[in-house]
DRENTORKE-512111 format. One line per 4 residues: number of its first residue (from 1); their letters; for each residue x, y, z of C-alpha. Coordinates in Angstrom, 1 decimal. Example, Ala and Ser with C-alpha at 12.3 -4.5 7.8 and 13.67 -1.06 7.14 Angstrom:
<rs>
1) as) 12.3,-4.5,7.8  13.7,-1.1,7.1
</rs>
This chain:
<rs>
1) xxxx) 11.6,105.4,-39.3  9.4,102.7,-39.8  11.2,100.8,-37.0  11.4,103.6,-34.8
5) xxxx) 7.7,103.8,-35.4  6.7,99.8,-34.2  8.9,100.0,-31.0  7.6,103.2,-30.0
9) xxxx) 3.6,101.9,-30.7  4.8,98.4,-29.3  6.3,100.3,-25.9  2.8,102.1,-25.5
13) xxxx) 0.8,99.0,-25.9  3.2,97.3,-23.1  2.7,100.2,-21.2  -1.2,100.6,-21.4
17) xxxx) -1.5,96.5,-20.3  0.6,97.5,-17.7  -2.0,100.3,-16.0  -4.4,98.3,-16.8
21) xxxx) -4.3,95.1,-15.1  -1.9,96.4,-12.2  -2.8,95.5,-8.9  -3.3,98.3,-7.4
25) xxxx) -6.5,99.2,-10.4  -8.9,96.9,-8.5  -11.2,98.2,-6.4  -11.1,97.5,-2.6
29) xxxx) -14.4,95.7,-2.4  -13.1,93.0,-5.0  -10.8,91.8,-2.9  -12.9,91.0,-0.1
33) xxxx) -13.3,86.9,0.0  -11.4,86.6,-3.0  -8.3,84.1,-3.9  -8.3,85.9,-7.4
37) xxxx) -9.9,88.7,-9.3  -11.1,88.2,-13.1  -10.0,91.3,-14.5  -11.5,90.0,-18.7
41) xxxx) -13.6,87.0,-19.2  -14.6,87.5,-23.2  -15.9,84.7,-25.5  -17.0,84.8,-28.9
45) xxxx) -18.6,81.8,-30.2  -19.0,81.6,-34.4  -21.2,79.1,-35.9  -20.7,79.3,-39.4
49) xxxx) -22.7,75.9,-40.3  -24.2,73.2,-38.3  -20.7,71.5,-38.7  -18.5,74.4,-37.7
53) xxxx) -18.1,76.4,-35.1  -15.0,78.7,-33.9  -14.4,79.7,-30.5  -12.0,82.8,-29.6
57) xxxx) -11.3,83.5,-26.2  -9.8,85.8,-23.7  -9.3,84.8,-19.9  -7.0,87.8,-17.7
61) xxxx) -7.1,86.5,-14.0  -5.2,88.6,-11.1  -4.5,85.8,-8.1  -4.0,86.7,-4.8
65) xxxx) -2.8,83.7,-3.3  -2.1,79.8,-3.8  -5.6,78.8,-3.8  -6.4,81.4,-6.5
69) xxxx) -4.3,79.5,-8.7  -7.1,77.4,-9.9  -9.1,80.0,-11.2  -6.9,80.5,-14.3
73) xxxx) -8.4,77.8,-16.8  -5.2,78.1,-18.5  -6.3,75.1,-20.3  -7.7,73.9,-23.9
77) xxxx) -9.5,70.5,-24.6  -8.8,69.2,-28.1  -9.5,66.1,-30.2  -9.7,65.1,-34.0
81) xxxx) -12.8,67.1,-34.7  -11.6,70.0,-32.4  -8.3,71.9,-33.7  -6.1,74.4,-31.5
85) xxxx) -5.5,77.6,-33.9  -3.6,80.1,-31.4  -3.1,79.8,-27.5  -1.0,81.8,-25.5
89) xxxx) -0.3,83.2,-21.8  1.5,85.8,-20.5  2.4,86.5,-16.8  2.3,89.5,-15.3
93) xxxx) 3.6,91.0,-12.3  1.4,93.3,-9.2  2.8,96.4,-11.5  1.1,95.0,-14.5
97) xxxx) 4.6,94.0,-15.9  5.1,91.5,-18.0  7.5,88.5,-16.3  7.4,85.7,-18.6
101) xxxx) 5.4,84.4,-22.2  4.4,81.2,-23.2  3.7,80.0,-26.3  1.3,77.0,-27.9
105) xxxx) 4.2,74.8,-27.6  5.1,75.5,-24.2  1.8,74.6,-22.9  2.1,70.6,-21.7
109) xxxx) 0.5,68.0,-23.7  -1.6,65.2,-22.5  -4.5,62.8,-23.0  -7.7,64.4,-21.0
113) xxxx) -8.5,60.9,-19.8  -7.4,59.3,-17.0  -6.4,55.1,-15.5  -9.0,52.9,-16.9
117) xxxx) -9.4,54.2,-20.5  -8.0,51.6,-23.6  -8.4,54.2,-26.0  -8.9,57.8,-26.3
121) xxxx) -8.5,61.2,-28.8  -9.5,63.2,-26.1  -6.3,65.4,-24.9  -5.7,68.3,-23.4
125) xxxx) -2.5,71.3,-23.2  -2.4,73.2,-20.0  -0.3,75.8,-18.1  2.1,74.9,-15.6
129) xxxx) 3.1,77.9,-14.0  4.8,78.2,-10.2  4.5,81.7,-9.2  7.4,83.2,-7.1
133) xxxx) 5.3,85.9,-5.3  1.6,86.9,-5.1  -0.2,88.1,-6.4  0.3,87.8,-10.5
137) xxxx) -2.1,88.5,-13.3  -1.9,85.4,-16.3  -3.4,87.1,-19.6  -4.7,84.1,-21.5
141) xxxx) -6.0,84.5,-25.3  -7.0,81.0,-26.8  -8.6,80.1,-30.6  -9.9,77.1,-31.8
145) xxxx) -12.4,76.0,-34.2  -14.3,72.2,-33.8  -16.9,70.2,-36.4  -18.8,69.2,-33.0
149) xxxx) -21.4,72.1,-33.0  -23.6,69.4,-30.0  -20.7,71.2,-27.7  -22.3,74.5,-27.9
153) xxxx) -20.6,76.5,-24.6  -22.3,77.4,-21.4  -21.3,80.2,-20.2  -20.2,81.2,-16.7
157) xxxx) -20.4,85.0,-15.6  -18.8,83.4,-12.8  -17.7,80.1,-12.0  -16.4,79.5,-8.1
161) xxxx) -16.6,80.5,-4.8  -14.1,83.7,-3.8  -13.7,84.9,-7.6  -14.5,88.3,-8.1
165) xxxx) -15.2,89.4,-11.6  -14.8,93.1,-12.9  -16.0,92.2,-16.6  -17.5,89.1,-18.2
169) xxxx) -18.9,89.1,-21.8  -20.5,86.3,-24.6  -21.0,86.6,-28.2  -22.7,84.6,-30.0
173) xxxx) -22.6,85.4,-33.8  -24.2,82.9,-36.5  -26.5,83.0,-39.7  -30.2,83.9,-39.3
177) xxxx) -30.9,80.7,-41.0  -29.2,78.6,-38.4  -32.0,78.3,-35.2  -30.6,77.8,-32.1
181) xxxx) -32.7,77.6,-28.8  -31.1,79.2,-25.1  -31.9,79.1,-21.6  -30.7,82.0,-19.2
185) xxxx) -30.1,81.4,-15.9  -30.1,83.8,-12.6  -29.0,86.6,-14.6  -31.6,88.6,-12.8
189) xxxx) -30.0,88.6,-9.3  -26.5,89.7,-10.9  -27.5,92.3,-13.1  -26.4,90.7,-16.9
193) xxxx) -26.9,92.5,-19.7  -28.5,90.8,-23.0  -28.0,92.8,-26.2  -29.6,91.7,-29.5
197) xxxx) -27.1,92.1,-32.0  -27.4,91.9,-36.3  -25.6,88.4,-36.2  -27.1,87.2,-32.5
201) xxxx) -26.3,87.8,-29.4  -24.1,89.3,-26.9  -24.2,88.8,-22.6  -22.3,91.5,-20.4
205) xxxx) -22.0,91.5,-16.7  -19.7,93.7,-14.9  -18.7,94.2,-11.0  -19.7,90.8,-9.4
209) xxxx) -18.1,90.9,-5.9  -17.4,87.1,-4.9  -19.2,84.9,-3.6  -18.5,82.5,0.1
213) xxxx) -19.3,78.7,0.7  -22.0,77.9,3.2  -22.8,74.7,4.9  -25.5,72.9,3.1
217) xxxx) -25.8,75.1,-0.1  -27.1,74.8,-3.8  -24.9,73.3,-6.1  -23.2,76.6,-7.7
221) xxxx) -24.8,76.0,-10.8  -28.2,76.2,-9.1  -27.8,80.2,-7.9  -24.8,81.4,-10.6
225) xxxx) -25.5,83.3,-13.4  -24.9,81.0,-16.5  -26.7,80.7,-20.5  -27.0,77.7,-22.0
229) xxxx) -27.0,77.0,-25.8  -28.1,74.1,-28.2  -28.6,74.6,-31.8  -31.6,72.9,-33.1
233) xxxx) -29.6,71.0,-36.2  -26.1,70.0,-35.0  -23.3,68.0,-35.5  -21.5,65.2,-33.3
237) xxxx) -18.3,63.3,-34.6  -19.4,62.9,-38.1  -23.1,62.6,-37.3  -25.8,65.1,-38.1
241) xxxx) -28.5,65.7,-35.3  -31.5,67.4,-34.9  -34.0,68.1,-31.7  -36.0,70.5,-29.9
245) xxxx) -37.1,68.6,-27.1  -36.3,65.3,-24.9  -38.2,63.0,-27.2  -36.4,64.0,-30.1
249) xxxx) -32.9,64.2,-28.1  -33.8,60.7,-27.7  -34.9,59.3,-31.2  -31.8,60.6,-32.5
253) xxxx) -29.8,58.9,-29.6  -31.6,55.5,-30.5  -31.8,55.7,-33.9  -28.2,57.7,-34.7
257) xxxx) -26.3,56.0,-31.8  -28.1,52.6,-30.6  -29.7,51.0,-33.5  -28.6,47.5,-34.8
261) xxxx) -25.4,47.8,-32.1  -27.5,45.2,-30.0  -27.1,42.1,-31.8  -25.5,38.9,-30.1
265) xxxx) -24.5,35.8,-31.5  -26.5,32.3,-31.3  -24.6,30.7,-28.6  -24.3,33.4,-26.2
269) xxxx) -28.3,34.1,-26.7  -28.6,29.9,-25.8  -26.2,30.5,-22.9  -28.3,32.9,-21.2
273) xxxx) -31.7,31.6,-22.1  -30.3,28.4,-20.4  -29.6,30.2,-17.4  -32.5,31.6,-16.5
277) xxxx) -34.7,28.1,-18.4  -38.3,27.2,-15.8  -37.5,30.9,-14.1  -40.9,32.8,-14.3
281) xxxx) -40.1,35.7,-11.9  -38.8,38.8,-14.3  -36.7,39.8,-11.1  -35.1,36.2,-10.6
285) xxxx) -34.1,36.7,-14.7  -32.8,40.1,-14.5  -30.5,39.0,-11.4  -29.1,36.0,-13.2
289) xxxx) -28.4,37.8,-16.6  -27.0,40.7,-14.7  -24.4,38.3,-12.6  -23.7,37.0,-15.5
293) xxxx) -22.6,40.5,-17.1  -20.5,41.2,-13.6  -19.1,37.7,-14.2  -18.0,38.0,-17.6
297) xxxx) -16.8,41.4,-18.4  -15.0,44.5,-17.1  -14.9,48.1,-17.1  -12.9,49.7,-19.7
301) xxxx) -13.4,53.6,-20.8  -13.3,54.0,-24.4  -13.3,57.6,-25.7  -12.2,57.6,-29.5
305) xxxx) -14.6,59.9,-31.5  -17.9,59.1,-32.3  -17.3,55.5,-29.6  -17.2,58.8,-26.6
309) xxxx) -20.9,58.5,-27.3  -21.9,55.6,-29.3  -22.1,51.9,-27.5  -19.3,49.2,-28.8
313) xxxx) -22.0,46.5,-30.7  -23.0,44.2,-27.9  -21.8,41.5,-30.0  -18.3,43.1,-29.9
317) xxxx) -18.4,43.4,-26.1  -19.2,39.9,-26.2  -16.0,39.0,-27.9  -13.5,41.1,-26.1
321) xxxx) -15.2,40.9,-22.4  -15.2,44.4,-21.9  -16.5,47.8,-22.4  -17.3,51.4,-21.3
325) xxxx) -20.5,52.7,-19.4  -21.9,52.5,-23.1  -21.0,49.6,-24.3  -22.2,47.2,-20.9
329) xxxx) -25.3,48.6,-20.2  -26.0,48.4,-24.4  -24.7,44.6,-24.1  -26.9,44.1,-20.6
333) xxxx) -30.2,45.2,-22.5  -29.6,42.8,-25.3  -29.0,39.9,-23.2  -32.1,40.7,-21.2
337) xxxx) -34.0,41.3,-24.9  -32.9,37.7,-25.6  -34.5,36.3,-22.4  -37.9,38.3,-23.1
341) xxxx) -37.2,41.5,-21.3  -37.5,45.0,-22.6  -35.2,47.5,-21.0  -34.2,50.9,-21.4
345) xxxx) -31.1,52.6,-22.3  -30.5,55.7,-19.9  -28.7,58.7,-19.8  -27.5,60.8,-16.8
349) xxxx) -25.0,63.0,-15.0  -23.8,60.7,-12.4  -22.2,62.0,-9.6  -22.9,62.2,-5.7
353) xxxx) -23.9,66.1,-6.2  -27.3,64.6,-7.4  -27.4,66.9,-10.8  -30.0,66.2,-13.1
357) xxxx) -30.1,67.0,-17.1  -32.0,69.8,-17.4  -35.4,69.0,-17.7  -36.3,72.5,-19.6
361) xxxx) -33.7,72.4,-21.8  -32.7,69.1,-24.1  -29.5,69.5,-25.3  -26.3,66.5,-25.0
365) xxxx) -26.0,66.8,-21.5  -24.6,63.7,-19.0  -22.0,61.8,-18.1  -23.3,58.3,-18.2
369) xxxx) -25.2,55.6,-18.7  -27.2,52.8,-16.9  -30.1,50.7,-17.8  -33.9,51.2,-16.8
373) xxxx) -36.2,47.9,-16.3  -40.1,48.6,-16.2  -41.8,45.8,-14.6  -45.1,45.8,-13.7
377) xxxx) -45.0,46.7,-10.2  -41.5,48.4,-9.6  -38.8,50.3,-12.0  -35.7,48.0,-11.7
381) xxxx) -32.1,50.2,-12.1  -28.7,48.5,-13.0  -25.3,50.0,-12.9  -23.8,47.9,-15.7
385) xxxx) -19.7,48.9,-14.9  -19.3,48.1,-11.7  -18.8,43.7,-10.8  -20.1,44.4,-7.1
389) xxxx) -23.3,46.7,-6.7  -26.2,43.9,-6.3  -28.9,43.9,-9.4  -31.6,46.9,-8.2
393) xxxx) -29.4,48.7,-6.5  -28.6,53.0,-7.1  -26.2,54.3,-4.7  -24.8,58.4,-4.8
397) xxxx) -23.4,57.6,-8.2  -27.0,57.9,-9.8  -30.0,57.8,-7.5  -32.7,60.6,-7.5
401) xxxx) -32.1,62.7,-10.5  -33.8,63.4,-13.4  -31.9,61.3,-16.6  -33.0,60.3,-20.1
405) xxxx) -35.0,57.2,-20.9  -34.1,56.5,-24.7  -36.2,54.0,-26.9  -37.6,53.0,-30.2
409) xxxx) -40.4,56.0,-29.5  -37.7,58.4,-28.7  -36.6,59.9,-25.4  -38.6,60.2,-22.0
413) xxxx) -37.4,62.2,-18.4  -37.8,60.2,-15.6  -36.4,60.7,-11.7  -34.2,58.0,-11.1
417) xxxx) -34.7,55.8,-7.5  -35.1,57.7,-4.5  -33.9,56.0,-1.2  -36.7,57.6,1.6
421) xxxx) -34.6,58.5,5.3  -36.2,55.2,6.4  -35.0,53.2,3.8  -31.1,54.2,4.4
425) xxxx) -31.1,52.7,7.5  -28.6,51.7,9.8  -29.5,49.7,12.6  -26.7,49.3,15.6
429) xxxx) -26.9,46.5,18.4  -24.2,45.8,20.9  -23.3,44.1,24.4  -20.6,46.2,25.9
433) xxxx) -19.3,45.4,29.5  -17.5,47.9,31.4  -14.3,47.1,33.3  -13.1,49.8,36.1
437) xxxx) -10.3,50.1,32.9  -11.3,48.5,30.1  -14.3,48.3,28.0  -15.4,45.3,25.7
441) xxxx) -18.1,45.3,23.4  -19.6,42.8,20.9  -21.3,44.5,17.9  -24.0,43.6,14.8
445) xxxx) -24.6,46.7,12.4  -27.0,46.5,9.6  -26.9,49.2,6.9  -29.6,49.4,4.2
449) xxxx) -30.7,52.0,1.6  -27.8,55.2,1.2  -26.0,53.6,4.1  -25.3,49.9,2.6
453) xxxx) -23.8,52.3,-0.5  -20.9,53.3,2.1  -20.6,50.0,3.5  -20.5,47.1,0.7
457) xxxx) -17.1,47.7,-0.2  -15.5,46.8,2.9  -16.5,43.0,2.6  -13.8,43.1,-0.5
461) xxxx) -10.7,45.7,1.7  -7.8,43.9,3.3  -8.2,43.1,7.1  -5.8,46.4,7.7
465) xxxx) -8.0,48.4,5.4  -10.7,47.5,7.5  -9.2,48.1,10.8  -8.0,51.7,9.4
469) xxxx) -11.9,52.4,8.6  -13.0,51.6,11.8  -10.5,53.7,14.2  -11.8,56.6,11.6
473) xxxx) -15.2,55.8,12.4  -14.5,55.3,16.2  -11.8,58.5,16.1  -13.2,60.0,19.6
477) xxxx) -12.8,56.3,21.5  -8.6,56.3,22.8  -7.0,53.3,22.0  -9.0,51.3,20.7
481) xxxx) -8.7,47.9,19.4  -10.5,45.9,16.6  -10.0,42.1,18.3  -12.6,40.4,15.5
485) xxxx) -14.6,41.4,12.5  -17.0,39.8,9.5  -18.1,41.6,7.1  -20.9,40.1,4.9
489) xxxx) -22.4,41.9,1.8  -25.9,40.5,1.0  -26.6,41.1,-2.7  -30.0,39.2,-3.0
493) xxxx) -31.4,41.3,0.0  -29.0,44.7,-0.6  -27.7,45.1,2.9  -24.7,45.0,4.6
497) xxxx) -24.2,43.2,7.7  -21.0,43.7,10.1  -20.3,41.9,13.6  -17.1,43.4,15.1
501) xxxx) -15.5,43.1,18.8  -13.3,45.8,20.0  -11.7,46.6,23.2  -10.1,50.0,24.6
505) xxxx) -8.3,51.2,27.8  -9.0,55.1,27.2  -12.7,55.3,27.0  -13.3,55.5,30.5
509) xxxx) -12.8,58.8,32.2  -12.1,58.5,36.3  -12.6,61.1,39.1  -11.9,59.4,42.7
513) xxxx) -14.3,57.3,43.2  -16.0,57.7,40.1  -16.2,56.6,36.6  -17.4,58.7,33.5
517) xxxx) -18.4,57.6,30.3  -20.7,58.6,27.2  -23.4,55.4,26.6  -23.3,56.4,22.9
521) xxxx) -19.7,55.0,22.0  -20.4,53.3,18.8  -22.5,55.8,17.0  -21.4,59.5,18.3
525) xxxx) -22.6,62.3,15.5  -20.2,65.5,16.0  -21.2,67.3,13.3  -22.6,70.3,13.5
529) xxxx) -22.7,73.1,11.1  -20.2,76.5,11.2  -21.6,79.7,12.5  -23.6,81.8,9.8
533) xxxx) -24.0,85.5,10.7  -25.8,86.6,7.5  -27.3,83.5,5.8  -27.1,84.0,2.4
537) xxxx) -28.9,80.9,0.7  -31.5,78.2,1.1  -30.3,75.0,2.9  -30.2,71.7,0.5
541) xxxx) -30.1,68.3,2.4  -29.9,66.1,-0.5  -30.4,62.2,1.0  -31.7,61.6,4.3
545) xxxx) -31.1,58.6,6.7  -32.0,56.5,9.7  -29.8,55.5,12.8  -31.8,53.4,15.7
549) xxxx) -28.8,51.7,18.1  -29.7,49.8,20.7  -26.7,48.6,23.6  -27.2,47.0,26.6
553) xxxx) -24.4,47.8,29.1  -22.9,46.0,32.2  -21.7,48.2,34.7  -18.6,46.8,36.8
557) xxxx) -19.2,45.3,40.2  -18.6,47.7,43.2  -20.6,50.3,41.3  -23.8,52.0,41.2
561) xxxx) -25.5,54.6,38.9  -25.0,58.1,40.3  -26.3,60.2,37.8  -27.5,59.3,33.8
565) xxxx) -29.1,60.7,31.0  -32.7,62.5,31.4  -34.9,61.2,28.3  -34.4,63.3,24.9
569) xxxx) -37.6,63.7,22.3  -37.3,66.0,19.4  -39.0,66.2,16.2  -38.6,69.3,13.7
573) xxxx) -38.6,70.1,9.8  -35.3,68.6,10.2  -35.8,64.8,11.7  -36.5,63.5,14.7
577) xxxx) -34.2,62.8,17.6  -34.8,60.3,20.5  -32.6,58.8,23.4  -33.7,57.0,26.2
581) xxxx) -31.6,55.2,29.3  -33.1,52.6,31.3  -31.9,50.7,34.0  -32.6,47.1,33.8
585) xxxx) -31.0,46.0,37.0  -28.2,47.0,38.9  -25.6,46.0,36.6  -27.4,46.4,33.8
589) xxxx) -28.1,49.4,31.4  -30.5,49.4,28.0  -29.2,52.6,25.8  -32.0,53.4,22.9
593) xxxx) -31.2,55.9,20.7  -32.6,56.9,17.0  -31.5,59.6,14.8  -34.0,60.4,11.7
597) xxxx) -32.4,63.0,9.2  -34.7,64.2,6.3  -34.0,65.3,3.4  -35.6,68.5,1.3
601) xxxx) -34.4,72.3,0.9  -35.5,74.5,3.4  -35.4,78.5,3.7  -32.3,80.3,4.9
605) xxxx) -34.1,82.0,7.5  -34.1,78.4,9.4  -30.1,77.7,9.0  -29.7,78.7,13.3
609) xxxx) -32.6,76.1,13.9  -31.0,73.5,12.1  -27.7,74.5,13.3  -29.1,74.2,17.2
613) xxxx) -30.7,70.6,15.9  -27.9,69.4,15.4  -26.2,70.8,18.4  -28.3,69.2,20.4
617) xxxx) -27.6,66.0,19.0  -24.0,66.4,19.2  -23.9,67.3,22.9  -26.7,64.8,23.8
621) xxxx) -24.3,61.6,21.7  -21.0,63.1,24.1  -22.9,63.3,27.4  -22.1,60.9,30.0
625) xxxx) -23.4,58.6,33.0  -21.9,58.8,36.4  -21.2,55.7,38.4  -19.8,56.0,41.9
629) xx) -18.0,53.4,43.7  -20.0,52.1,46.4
</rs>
């Protein structure tokens, strides 16, 4: 009876899953833009003390097609503080029918660190599932419980473009006497629900149709609805931490994580005080010592408990010659401390999406970390990983951002370097001599700023590498050639500087007696942005830049100008766009052209203006001069 009884209840409960996460139960208007529909999204979050803290979860995600596949997050992080206490997935057909299980041991098993790392506890088990037919629901329900309470979760009512989400909910349960501090973002817009409950708090947002990609958008965290937590007293690989704001964040950063790791033996603290001996200039120093850190170490990642956060001693890095992000910049500031310069320790979340740590909200946030110089007159910035990047220089990886200044007085926001449009500058020259079938052209580029950060790597590619980079560039100019090329990266004055030849037989276009061609062949912008019908967000530019090219161009013999370019002037919210033709002599042509992109966020409503900017630009760069045979 009593089996009779469990097959029968166990038959119901299959067949009520079933109805409810069959296909055919979504609405319409979810599927509309949408590679996969979240059916469930549930989290509850227990913090039982300020060293313990169990997450349950449940995930249930209908995909449509192959690119909804990476909406499943059928994947758990774990280490020696974190501990994996049930996980499981089941598969389900359009019916709702169930088509395969896996179990915790089924899931594959790997480190959660990647080439580059000497040691790590960080791993990770994940799903690997290859659906035979679309679409297919994966129910996944996940525990674990973790000592690491700094980790609190932020939660996502939805997190990607074309995801629809029927239900997405948050707990939050923990003692009255633990005080934790939260930070809700654009739950307005989306309609969340926050209930008070006796042991927290609970989130609930239903019905959230997906959302589409635009040209030029927010970064999704910027306009999704999210919460963030942080408990005030917390717990990170064995060490206790409390803060309520930056400067705190920071004390405990410098006096949990920093203190007494920056001691260096005698001899290396002679060696560099040699070095830089009768040098006055700070500048002069800080370039020597940091040559000497590109010289003398390597990048390493090390991510073994409490060492994913706290520096190797700088003494240590000393011995082995390498380190992580941590460890060198730690080891750079003492080396700079032993030649009489203060520096700062600095945390941020590097990236080229230009993210800064929350400045509202202090909480363990970044990725990280570089070292900040004050000198009297300037702020002096060193990426302490890489052997290449010239002293002073922040490329995409961290400039403009707000990060984490952390010292003996605790921890202070600061914005990171900011490289103006004028300062990421490129600056094109070239003779260029036109054949009735061939064009040659000699060329000298100079790229500062945002634009020597895409260029200084080239000086160290193989001579194919190079070539490959520059058909890519030149991709609209037929068979061409790259006869000669230099490239020469200038670290004391951070700018790159190229001289290249080429040749090509398929630039020219002919007609008869005539001869087409576009007078901007070595710096064409084709960009410009899709069609938006309905604009739905603000427009973010992150980094501007600067292009001013300048070629003078000999016309072959036998010809004459029939028809060239009318004068272009146009300056908007956007930039400023300029070309100019003048004819020098007969033979001879001087092409002027200069490009001026700004950066900023500006309104939606101005998306078709910036889309016909950029038109304009594009058409003007492909329009060409006429000559006629005389």
């Amino acid at each position: 009876m009593r089996l009779s009884f469990f097959l029968f209840f166990f038959a119901i409960t299959h067949i009520a899953i079933a109805q409810k996460y069959s296909f055919s139960k979504i609405e319409p208007s979810f599927l509309k833009n949408s590679d996969a529909v979240v059916r469930l999204d549930e989290s509850t979050v227990l913090v039982k003390s300020s060293d313990f803290m169990e997450v349950t979860s449940k995930r249930v995600v209908t995909v449509l097609n192959e690119s909804g596949s990476k909406h499943v997050n059928a994947k758990v992080f774990y280490d020696n503080e974190t501990s994996i206490k049930d996980l499981e997935a089941i598969i389900l057909d359009a019916n709702g029918k169930e088509i395969e299980k896996f179990k915790e041991k089924d899931f594959i098993d790997q480190t959660a660190t990647g080439e580059g790392t000497l040691y790590s506890d960080s791993r990770v088990k994940y799903l690997r599932y290859t659906p035979t037919k679309y679409p297919y629901t994966v129910v996944l329900t996940e525990k674990h419980t973790t000592s690491d309470t700094a980790f609190m979760p932020r939660w996502f009512f939805m997190d990607g473009y074309r995801l629809s989400v029927e239900k997405s909910e948050f707990n939050l349960n923990l003692p009255s006497t633990i005080k934790y501090r939260y930070k809700e973002n654009n739950l307005a817009d989306y309609n969340v629900i926050r209930s008070e409950i006796e042991s927290g708090v609970n989130y609930t947002a239903v019905n959230l149709k997906a959302l589409e990609s635009e040209d030029f958008d927010p970064e999704f965290i910027e306009f999704a609805p999210n919460v963030q937590f942080a408990l005030e007293d917390f717990h990170l690989k064995g060490v206790e931490g409390h803060a309520t704001s930056w400067k705190e964040f920071g004390g405990w950063i410098y006096n949990s994580l920093l203190k007494g790791r920056g001691e260096l033996n005698a001899s290396t603290i002679q060696k560099v005080q040699t070095l830089v001996r009768g040098i006055e200039d700070p500048k002069e120093k800080i370039k020597i010592v940091y040559q000497f850190v590109q010289d003398n170490t390597r990048y390493i990642s090390v991510q073994m408990g409490i060492g994913g956060w706290e520096p190797i001693s700088a003494i240590e890095v000393d011995r082995v010659k390498y380190g992580d992000c941590k460890g060198l910049t730690n080891y750079t500031m003492a080396l700079l401390k032993a030649v009489g310069i203060e520096s700062y320790y600095t945390i941020v979340s590097a990236g080229p999406n230009m993210r800064s740590l929350d400045y509202d909200f202090p909480s363990l946030q970044g990725n990280h970390a570089f070292l900040n110089v004050p000198l009297v007159d300037e702020e002096i910035w060193l990426e302490c990983t890489s052997q290449v990047v010239p002293a002073n220089f922040s490329g995409t990886f961290t400039d403009n951002r707000y990060v984490l200044k952390v010292g003996p007085d605790g921890g202070e926001m600061v914005k990171s370097r900011q490289y103006t449009s004028e300062q990421s500058k490129q600056m094109t020259t070239a003779n260029i001599i036109i054949g009735e079938s061939e064009i040659n052209a000699q060329l000298k580029i100079k790229s500062t700023g945002i634009q020597y950060n895409q260029k200084y790597g080239l000086s160290n590619d193989s001579k194919e590498d190079v070539e490959k980079y520059y058909k890519r560039h030149w991709d609209y100019i037929n068979d061409v050639h790259i006869l000669n090329h230099d490239i020469v990266n200038d670290k004391d004055n951070i700018e790159t500087i190229e001289n290249i030849d080429i040749k090509t037989s398929g630039y020219l276009s002919k007609a008869g007696d005539r001869l087409l061609f576009a007078p901007n062949m070595l710096n064409r912008n084709e960009y410009v942005p899709k069609r938006d019908k309905e604009r739905n967000r603000d427009i973010v530019i992150n980094r501007g830049y600067l292009d001013e090219d300048e070629f003078i161009i000999e016309i072959p013999n036998g010809y004459e100008i029939e028809s060239s370019l009318k004068p272009v002037k146009l300056k908007n919210d956007f930039g400023e766009f300029e070309v100019n033709v003048e004819q020098l002599s007969e033979s001879t042509l001087h092409f002027k052209r200069r490009l001026l992109m700004k950066p900023g966020k500006f309104s939606k409503t101005s998306y078709n203006d910036y889309r016909d900017f950029r038109k304009t630009i594009s058409r003007v760069d492909a329009s060409k001069i006429v000559l006629i045979k005389i």
